[in-house]
TIVEX-464410 format. One record per residue: x, y, z of N, C-alpha, C in turn; residue number from 1; residue in three letters. Coordinates in Angstrom, 2 decimals, decimal comma, always signed. Layout:
N
nxx|nyy|nzz|caxx|cayy|cazz|cxx|cyy|czz|num|residuo
X|Y|Z|X|Y|Z|X|Y|Z|NUM|ALA
...
This chain:
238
nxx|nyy|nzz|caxx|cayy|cazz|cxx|cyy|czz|num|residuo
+11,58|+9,55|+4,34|+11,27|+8,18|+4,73|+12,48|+7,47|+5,35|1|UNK
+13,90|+7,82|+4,64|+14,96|+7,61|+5,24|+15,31|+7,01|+6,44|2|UNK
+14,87|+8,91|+6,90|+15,53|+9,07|+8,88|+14,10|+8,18|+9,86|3|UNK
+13,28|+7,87|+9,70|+12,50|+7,44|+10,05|+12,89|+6,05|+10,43|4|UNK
+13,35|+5,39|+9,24|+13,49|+4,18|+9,34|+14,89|+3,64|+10,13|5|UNK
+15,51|+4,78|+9,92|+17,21|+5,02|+11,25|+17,24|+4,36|+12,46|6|UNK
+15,68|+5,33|+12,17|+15,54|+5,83|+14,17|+15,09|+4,19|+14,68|7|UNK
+14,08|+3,68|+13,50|+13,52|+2,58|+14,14|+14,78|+1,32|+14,22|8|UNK
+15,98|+1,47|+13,43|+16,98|+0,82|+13,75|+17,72|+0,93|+15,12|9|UNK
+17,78|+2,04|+15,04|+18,30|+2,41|+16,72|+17,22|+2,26|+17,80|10|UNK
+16,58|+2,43|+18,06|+15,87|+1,43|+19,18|+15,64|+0,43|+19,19|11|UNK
+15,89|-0,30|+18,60|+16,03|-1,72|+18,68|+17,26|-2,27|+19,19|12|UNK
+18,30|-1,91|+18,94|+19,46|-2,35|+20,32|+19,17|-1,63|+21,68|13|UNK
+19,07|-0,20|+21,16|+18,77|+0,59|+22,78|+17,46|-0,39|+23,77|14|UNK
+16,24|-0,45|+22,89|+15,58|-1,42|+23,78|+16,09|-2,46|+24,15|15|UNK
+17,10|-3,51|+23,47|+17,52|-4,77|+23,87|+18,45|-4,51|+25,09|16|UNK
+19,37|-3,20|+25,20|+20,01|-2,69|+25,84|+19,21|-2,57|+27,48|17|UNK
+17,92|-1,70|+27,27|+17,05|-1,46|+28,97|+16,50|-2,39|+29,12|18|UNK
+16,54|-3,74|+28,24|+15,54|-4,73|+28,55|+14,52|-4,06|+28,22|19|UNK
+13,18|-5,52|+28,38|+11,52|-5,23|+28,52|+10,99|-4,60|+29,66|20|UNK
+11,69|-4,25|+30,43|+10,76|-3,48|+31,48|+10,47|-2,33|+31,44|21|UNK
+9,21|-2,24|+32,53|+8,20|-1,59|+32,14|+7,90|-0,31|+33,58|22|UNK
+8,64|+1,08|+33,43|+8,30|+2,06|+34,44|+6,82|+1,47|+35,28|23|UNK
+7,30|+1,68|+36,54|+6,08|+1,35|+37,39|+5,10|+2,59|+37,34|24|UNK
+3,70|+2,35|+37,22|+2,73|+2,70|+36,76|+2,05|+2,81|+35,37|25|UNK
+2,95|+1,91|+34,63|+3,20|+1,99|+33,48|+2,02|+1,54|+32,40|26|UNK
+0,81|+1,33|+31,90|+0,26|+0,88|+31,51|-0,64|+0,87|+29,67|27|UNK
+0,26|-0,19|+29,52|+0,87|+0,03|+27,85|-0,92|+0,26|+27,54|28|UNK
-1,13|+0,71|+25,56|-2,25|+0,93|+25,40|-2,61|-0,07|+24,82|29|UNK
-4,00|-0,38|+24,46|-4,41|-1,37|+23,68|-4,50|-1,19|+22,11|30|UNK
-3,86|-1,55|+21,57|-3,27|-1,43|+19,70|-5,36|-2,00|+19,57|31|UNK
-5,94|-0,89|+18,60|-6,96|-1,03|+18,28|-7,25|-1,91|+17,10|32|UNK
-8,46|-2,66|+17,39|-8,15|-3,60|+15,84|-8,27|-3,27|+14,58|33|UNK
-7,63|-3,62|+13,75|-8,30|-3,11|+12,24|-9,39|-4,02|+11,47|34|UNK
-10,07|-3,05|+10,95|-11,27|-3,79|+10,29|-10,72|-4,19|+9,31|35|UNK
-11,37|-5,46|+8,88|-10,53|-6,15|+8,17|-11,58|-5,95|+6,55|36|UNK
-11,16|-5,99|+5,41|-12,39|-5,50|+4,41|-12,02|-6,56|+3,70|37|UNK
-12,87|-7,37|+3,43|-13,07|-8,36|+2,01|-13,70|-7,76|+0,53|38|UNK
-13,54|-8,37|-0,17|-14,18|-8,05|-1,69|-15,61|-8,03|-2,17|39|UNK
-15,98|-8,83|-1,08|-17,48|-8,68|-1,24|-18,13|-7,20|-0,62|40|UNK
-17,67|-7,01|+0,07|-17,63|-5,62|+0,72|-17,76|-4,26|-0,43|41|UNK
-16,95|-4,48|-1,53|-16,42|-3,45|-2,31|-17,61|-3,57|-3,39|42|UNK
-18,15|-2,05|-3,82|-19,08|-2,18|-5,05|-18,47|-1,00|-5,71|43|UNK
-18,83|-0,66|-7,08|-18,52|+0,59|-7,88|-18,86|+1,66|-6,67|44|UNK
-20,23|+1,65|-6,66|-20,55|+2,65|-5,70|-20,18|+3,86|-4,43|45|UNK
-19,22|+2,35|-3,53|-18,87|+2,60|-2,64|-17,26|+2,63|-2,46|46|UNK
-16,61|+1,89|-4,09|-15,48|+2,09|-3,42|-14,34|+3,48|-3,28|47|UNK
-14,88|+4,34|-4,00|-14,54|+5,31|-3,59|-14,98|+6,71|-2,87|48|UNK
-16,20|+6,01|-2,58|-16,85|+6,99|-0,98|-17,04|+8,09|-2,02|49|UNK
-17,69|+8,02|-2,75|-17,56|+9,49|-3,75|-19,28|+10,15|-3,16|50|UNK
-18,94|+11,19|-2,32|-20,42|+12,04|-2,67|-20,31|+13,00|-2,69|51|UNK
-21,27|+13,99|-2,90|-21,38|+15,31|-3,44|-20,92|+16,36|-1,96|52|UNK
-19,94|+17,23|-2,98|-19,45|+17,61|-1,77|-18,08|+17,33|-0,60|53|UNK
-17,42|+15,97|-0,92|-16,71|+15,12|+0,32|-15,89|+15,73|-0,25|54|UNK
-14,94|+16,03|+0,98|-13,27|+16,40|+0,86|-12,44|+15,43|+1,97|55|UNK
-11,37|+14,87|+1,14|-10,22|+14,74|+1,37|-8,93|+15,10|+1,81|56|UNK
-8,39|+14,88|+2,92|-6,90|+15,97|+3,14|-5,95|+14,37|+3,54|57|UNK
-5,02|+15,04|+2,38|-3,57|+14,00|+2,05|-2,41|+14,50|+2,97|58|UNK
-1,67|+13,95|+3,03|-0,23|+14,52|+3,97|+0,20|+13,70|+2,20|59|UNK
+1,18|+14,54|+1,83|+1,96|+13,82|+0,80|+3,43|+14,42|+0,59|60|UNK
+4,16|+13,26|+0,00|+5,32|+13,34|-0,01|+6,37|+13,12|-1,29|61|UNK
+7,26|+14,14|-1,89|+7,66|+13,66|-2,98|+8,81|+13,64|-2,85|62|UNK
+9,07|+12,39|-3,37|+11,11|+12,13|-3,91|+11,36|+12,30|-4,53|63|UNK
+12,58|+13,06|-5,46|+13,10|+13,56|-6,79|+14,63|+13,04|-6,74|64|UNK
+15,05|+11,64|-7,25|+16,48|+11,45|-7,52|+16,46|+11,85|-9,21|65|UNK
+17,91|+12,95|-8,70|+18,40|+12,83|-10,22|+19,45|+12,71|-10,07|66|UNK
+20,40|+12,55|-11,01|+22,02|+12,84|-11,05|+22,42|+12,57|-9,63|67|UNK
+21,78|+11,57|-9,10|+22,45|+11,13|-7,92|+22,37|+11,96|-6,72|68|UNK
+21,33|+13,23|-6,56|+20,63|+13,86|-5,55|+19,46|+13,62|-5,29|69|UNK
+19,38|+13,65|-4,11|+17,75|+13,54|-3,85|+17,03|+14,41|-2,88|70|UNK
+16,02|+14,69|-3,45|+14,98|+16,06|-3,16|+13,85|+15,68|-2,15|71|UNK
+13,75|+15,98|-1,25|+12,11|+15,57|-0,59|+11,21|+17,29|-0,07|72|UNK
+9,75|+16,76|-0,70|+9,72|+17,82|-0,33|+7,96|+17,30|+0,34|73|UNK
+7,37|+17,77|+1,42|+6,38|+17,82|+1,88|+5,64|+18,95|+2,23|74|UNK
+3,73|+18,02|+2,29|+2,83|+18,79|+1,79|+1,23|+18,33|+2,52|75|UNK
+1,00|+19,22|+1,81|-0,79|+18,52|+1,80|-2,00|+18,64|+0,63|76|UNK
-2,37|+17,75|+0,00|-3,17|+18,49|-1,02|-4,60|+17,77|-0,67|77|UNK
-5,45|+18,43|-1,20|-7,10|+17,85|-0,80|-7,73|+17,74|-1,89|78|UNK
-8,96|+16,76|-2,31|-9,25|+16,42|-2,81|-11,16|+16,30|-2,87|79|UNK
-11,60|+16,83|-3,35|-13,10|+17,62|-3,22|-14,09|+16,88|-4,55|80|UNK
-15,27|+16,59|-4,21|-16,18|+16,28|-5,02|-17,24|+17,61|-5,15|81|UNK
-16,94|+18,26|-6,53|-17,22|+19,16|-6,79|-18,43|+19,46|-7,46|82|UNK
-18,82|+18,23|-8,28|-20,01|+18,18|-9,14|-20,05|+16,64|-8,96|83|UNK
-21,68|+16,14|-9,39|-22,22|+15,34|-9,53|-23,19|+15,51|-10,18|84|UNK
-23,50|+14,60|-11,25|-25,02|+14,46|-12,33|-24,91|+12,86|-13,16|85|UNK
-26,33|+12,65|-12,87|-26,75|+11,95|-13,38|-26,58|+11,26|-14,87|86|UNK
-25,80|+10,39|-15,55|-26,14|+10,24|-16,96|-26,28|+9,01|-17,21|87|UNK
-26,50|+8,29|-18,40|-27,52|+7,02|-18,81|-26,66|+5,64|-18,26|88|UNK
-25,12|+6,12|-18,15|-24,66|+5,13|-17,68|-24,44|+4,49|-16,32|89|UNK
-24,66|+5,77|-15,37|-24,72|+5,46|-14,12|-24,23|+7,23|-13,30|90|UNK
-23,38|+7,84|-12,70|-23,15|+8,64|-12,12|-21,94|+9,41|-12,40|91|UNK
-21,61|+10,71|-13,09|-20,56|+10,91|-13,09|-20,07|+12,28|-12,04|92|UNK
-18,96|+12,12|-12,01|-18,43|+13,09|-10,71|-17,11|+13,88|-10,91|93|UNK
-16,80|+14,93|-10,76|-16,09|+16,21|-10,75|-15,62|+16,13|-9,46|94|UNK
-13,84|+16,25|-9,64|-13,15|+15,93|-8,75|-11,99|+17,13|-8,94|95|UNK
-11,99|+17,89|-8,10|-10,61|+18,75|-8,11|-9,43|+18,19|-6,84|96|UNK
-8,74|+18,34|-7,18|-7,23|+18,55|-6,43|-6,62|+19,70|-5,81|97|UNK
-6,45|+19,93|-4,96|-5,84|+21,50|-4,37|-4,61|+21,24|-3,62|98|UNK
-4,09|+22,19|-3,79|-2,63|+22,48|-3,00|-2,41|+24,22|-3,15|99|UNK
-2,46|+24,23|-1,40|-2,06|+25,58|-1,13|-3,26|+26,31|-1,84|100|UNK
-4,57|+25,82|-1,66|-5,55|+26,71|-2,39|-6,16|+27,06|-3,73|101|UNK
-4,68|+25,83|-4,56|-5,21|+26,44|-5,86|-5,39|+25,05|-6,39|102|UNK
-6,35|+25,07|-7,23|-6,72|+24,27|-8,15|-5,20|+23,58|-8,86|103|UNK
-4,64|+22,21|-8,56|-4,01|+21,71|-9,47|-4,17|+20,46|-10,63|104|UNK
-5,52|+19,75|-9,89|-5,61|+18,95|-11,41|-7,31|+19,11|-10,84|105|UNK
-8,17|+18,49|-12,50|-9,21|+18,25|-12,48|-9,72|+16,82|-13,17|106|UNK
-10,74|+15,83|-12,59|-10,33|+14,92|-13,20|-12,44|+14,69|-12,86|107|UNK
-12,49|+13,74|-14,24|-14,24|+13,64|-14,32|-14,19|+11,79|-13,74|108|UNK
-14,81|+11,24|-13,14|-14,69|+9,71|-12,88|-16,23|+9,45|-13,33|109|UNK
-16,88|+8,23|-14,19|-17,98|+7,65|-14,20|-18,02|+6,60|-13,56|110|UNK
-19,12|+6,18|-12,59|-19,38|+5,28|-12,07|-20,39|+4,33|-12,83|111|UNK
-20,20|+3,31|-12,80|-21,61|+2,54|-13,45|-21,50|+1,11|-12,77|112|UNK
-22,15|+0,41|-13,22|-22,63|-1,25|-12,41|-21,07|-1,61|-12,80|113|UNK
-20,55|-1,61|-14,00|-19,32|-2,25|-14,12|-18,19|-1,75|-13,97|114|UNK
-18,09|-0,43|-13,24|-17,08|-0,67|-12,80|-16,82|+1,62|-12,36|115|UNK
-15,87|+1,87|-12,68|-15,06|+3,07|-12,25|-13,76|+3,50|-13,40|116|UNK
-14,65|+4,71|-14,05|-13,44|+5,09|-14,90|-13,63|+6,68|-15,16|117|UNK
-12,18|+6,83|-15,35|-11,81|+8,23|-15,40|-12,26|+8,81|-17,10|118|UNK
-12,44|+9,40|-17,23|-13,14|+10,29|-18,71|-12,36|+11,50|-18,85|119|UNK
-12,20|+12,07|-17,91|-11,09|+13,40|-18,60|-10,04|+13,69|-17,26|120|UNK
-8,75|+14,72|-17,41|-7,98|+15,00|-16,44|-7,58|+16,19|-16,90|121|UNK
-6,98|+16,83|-15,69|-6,03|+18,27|-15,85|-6,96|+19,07|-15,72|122|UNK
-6,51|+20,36|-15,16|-7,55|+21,59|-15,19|-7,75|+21,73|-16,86|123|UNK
-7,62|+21,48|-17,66|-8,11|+21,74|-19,42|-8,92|+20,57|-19,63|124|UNK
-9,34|+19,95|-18,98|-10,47|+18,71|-19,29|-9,94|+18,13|-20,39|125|UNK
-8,57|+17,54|-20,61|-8,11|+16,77|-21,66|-8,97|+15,52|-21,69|126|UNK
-9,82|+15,06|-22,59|-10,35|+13,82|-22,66|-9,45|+12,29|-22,62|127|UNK
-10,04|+11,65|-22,58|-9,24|+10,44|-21,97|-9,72|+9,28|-23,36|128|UNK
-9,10|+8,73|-24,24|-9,89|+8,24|-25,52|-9,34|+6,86|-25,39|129|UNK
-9,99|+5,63|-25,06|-11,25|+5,67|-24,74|-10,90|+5,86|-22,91|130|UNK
-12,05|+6,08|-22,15|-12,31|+6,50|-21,11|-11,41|+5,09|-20,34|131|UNK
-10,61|+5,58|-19,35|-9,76|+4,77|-18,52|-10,38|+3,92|-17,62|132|UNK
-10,50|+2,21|-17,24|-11,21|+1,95|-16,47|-9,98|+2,20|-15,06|133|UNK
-10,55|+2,28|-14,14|-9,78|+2,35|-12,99|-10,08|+1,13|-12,08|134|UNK
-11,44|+0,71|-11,77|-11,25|-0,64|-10,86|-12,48|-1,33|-11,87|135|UNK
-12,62|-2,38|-12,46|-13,43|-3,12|-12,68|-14,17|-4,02|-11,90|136|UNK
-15,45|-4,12|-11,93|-16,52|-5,21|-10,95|-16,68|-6,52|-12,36|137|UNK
-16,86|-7,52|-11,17|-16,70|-7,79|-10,31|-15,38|-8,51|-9,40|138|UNK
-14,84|-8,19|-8,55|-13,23|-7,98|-7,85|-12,93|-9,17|-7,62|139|UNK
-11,87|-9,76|-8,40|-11,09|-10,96|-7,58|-9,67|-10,62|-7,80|140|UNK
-8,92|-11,31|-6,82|-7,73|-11,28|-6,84|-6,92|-11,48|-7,73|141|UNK
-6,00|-11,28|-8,65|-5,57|-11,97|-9,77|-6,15|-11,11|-10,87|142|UNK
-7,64|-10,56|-10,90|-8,00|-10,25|-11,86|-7,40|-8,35|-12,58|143|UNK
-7,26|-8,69|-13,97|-6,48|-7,81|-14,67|-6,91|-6,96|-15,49|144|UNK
-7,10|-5,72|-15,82|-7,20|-5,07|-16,97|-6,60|-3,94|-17,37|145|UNK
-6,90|-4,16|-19,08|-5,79|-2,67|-19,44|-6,63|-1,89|-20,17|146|UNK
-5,50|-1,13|-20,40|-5,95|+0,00|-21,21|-4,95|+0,70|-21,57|147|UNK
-5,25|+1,42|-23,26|-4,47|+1,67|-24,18|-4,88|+2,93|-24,93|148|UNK
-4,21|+4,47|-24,34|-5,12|+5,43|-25,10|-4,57|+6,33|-25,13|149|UNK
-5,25|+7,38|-25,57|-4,07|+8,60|-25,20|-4,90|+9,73|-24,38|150|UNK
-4,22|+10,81|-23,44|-4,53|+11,33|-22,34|-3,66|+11,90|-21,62|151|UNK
-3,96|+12,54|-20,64|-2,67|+13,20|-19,75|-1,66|+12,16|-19,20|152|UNK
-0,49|+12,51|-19,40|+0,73|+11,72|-18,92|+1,27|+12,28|-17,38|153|UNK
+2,08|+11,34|-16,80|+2,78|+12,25|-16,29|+3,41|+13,02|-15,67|154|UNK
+3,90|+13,06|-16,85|+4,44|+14,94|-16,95|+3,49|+16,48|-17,32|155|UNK
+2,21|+15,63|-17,18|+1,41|+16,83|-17,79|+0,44|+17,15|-18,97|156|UNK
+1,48|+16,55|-19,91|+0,95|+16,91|-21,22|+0,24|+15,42|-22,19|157|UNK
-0,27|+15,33|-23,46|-1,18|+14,75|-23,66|-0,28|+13,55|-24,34|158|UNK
-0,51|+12,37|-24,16|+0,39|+11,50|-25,25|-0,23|+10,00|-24,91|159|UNK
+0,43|+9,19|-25,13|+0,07|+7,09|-25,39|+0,15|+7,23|-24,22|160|UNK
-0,65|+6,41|-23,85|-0,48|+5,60|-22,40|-0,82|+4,09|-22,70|161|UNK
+0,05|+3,75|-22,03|-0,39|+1,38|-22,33|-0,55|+0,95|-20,69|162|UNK
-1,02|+0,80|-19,91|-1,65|+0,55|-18,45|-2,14|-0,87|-18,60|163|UNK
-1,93|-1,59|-17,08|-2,34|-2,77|-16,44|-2,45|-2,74|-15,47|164|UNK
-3,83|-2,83|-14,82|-4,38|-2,44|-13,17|-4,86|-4,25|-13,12|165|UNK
-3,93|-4,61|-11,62|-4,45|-5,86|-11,51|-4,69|-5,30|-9,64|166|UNK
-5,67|-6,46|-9,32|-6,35|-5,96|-7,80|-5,54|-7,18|-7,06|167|UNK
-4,90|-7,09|-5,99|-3,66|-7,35|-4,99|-5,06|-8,25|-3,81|168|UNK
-6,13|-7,72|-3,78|-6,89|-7,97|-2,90|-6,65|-7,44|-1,33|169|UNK
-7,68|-7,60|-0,08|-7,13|-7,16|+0,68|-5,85|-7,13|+1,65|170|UNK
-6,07|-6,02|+2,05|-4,43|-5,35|+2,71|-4,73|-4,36|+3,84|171|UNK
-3,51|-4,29|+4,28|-3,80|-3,55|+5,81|-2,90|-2,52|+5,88|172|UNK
-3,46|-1,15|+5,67|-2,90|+0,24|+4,90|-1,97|+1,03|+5,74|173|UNK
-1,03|+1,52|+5,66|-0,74|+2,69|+6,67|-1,25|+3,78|+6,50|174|UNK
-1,84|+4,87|+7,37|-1,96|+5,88|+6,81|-2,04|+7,12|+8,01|175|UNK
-2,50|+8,37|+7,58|-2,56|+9,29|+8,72|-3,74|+9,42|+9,62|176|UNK
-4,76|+7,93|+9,63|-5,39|+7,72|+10,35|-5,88|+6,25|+10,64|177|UNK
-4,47|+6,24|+11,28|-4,54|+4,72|+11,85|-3,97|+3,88|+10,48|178|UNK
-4,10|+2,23|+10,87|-4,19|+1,37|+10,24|-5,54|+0,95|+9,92|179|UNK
-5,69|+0,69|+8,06|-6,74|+0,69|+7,69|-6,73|-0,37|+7,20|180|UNK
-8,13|-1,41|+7,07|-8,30|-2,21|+5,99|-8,93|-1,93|+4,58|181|UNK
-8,15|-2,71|+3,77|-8,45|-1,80|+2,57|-8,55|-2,84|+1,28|182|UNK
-8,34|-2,42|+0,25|-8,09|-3,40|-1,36|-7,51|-2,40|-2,22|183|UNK
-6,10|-3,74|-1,66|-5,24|-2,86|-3,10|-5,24|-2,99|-4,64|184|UNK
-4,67|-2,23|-5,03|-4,74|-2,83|-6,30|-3,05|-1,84|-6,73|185|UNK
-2,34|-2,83|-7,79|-1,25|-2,13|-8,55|-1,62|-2,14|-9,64|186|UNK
-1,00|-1,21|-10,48|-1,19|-0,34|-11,84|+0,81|-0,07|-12,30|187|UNK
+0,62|-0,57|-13,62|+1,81|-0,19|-14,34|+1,73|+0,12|-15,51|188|UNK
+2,02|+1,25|-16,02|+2,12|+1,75|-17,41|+3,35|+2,25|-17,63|189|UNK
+3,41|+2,58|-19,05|+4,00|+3,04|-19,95|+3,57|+4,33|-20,62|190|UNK
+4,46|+5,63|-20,56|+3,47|+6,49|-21,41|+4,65|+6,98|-22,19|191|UNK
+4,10|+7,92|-23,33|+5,30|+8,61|-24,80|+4,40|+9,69|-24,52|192|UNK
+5,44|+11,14|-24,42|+4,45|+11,87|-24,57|+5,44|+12,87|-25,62|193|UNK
+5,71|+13,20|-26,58|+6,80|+13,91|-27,58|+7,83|+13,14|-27,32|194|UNK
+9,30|+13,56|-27,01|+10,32|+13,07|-26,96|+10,13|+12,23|-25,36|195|UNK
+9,48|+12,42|-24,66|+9,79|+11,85|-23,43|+8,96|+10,94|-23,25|196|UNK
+9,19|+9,36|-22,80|+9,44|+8,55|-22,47|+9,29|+7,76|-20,43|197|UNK
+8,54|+6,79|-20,23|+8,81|+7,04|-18,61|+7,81|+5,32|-18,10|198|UNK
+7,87|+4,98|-16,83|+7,63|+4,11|-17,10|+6,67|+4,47|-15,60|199|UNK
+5,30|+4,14|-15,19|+5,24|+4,56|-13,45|+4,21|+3,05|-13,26|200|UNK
+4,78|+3,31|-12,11|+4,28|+1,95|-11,23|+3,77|+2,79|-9,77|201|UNK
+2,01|+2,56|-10,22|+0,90|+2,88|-8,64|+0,38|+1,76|-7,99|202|UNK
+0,49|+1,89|-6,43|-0,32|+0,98|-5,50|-1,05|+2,10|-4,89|203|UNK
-2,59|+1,44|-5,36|-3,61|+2,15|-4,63|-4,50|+1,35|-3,42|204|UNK
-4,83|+1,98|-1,88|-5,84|+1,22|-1,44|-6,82|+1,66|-1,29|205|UNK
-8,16|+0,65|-1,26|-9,16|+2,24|-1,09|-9,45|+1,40|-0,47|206|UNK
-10,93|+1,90|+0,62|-11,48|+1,20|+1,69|-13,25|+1,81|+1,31|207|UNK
-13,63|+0,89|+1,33|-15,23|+0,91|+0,77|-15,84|+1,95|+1,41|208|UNK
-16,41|+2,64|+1,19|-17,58|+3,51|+1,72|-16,39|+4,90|+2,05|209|UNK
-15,12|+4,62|+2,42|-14,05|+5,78|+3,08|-12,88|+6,33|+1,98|210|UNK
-12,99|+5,25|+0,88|-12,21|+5,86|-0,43|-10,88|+5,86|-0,37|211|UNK
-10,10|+6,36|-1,31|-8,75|+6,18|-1,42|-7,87|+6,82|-0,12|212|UNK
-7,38|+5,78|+0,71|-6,52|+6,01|+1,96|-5,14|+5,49|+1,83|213|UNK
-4,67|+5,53|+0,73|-2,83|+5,72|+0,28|-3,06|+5,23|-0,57|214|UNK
-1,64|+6,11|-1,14|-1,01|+5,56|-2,78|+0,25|+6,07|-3,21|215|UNK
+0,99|+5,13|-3,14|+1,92|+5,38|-3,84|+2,47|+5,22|-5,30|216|UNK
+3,43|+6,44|-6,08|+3,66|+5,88|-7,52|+5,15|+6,59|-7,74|217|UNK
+5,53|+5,60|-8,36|+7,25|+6,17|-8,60|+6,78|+6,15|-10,14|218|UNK
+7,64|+7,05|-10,73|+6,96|+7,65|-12,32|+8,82|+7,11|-12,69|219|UNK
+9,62|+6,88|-13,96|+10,95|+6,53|-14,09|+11,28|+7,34|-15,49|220|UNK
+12,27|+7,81|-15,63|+12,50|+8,30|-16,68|+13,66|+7,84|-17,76|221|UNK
+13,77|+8,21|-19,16|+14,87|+7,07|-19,18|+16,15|+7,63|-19,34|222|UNK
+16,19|+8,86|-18,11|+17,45|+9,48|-18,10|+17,81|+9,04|-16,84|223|UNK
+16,90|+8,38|-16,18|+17,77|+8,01|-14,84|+16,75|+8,48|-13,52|224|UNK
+15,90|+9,82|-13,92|+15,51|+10,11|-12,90|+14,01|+9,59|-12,30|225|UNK
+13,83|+9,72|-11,35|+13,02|+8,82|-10,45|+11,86|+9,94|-9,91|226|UNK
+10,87|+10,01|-9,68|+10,17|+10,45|-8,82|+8,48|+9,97|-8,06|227|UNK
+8,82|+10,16|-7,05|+7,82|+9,05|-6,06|+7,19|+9,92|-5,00|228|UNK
+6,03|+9,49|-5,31|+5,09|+10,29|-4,57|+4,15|+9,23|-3,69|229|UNK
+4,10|+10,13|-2,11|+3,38|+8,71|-1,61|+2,29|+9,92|-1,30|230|UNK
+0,93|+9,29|-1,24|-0,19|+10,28|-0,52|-0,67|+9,23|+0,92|231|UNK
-1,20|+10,27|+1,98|-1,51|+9,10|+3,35|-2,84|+10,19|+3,86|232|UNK
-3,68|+9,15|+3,75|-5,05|+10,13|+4,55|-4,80|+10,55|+5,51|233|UNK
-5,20|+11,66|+5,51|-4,91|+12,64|+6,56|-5,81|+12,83|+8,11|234|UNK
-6,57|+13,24|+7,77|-7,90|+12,86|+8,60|-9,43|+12,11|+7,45|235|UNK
-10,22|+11,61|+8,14|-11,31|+11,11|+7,72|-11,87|+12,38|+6,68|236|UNK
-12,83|+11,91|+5,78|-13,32|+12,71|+5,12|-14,47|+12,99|+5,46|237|UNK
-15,36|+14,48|+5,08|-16,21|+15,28|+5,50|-17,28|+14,80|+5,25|238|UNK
C-alpha cells in the first residue's frame, strides 16, 4: 500500500511541473457515476447477495509488522455459497473460503427478518454460543450491537470474544471493480483465547443485492505485533 501512495506523491509536482495540458487529440474519459445506496435499500435478505451457488473472487492483502519488520504478502481467495436450507427461522447458508483451491475456513450465516448472524466457523464447524449477530434490521446510523461469546478467534482457535458492530451508514467503497456504493459498518472486539490476548478492529461494506465489496481488519497483539488484512472485490459475482 506503501509504494502506491509514493507514486501518487510524485505526480503531483511532476504534473504541477507539465502544467494542465492536454496532448492534442487528447480526450479525457468520463469518471462513471457511482450509485449511490441508502438504508432503505438494505434488507437481511439482500444485504449480502447470498444465493445458492454465488462465488466471490477477492484480491487480498496481508501486513505482518513485528519486531519492527514488515511482511506483505498477496493473493486471492474466493468465497462460495455452498449450501442452502430452509429452517423455522428464516434461511440458513454454507459458506466456504478458498485459497489456492483449498478449503480454508467454513462459516454457517442465518438469515431471518431481524437481521444476519453467523452460527458456526472454521472448517471444524466450531459453534458460535450464542450465535453472532453480524448486521441487525432495522439500519440506522449510529445504531449498535454486541455480542459476547465464545467461538473461533483470530488466531484460529476457540476462546471469549466481547464485539461491537455499529453501522457507519452509507459510503463510497474502493474496490477491484470500480467505485462502489455501499453501507459500512465497523466492528471492534476483544478476544482471549489461552494465553493469547489481541484486540481487531473490521470495516465492512456491503452493497445490497452485490454483497460484501471490501473489508478491512487489523487484528493487535499485546506483543506488539500487528496484522491487517484488506480484501477488494475482484470481479462481480456469478
Amino acid at each position: 500500500m506503501n509504494a502506491p501512495h509514493r507514486s501518487l506523491i510524485f505526480l503531483v509536482p511532476l504534473a504541477m511541473a507539465l502544467g494542465c495540458s492536454q496532448p492534442k487529440g487528447y480526450t479525457p474519459k468520463a469518471v462513471p457515476p457511482v450509485e449511490e445506496v441508502t438504508l432503505a435499500s438494505a434488507t437481511p435478505q439482500n444485504l449480502f447477495g447470498l444465493q445458492p451457488n454465488r462465488e466471490w473472487i477477492y484480491e487480498v492483502e496481508t501486513v505482518t509488522v513485528q519486531s519492527g519488520r514488515r511482511n506483505t504478502e498477496r493473493g486471492e481467495v474466493k468465497l462460495i455459497v455452498t449450501g442452502v436450507r430452509d429452517v423455522a427461522e428464516g434461511k440458513r447458508y454454507t459458506i466456504e473460503v478458498r485459497r489456492d483451491m483449498t478449503t480454508v475456513d467454513r462459516q454457517n450465516w442465518l438469515v431471518t427478518a431481524k437481521g444476519i448472524y453467523q452460527t458456526t466457523g472454521t472448517t471444524k464447524d466450531v459453534v458460535l454460543q450464542p450465535m453472532q449477530p453480524i448486521v441487525q434490521f432495522p439500519l440506522e446510523v449510529g445504531k449498535r450491537f454486541i455480542w459476547r461469546g465464545q467461538g473461533p478467534t483470530p488466531i484460529g482457535t476457540v476462546g471469549r470474544n466481547d464485539a461491537e458492530t455499529v453501522c457507519l451508514g452509507p459510503q463510497i467503497a474502493d474496490t477491484g471493480v470500480g467505485r462502489q456504493g455501499s453501507i459500512a459498518f465497523e466492528q471492534r472486539a476483544t478476544f482471549r483465547a489461552g494465553n493469547v490476548q489481541g484486540l481487531q478492529v473490521a470495516y465492512t461494506w456491503y452493497k445490497p443485492d452485490l454483497g460484501i465489496v471490501r473489508n478491512k481488519q487489523t487484528v493487535g497483539f499485546a506483543n506488539g505485533t500487528q496484522v491487517i488484512t484488506t480484501l477488494r472485490l475482484k470481479e462481480l459475482p456469478k
